[in-house]
N, C-alpha and C positions, 0 to 999 in steps of 0.2 A: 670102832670095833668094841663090841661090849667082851668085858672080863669081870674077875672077881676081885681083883687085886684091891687092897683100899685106897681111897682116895683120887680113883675113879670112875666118880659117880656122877647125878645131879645134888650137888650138894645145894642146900637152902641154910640163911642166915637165920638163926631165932627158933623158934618154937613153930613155928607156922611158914607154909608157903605154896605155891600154889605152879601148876605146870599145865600150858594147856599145848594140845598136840592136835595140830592140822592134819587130817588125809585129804588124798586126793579127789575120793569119792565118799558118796555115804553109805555106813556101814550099820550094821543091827549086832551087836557086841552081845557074845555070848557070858564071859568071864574075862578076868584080869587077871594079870601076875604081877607082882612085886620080889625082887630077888637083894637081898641086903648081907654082904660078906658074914658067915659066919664067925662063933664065936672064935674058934679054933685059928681063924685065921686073921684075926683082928688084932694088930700090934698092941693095945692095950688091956687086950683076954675080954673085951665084952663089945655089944653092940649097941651103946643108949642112944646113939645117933640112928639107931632104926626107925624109918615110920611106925606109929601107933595106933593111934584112931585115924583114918581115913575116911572120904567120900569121894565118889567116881558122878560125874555130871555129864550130859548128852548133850551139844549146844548143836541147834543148826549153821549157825557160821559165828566165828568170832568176835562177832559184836552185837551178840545177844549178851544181854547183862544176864537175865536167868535162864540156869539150864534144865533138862529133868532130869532129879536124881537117880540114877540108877543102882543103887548103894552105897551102904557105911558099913564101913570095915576094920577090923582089927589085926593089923600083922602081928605073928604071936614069936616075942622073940627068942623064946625056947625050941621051937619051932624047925621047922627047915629052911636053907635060906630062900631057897624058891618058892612063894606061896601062890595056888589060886583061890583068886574070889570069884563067885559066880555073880551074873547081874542079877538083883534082888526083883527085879522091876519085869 
């Protein structure tokens, strides 16, 4: 069940890392959302574990090594926490 609360998230180890999401059928993707707890409610008053630079890639199935980009993004941590990105593509 998605919430806000911190430190229930997909959290990634390091600076980088990478999440790919299976559907069941094929879709034509308008925009994306990204939602990262605000500052407000972030036990330590800030959010530097927010995503920053981003890209959104289209794979036909999972074991296509390359996908087609369909944008690069930047969540703005000033920002709201709910953000949309449109597909650039």
């Amino acid at each position: 069940q998605p919430d806000m609360y911190p430190g229930n998230c997909w959290a990634f180890k390091g600076s980088q890392g990478y999440l790919v999401i299976r559907l069941s059928m094929k879709i034509f993707p308008t925009a994306f959302t990204v939602e990262h707890v605000p500052k407000a409610l972030s036990p330590a008053g800030n959010i530097t574990s927010a995503p920053r630079d981003f890209a959104v890639y289209g794979l036909d199935d999972e074991y296509q090594e390359e996908g087609k980009l369909l944008g690069q993004y930047v969540y703005d941590q000033d920002g709201e926490p709910l953000q949309m990105f449109p597909v650039m593509v």
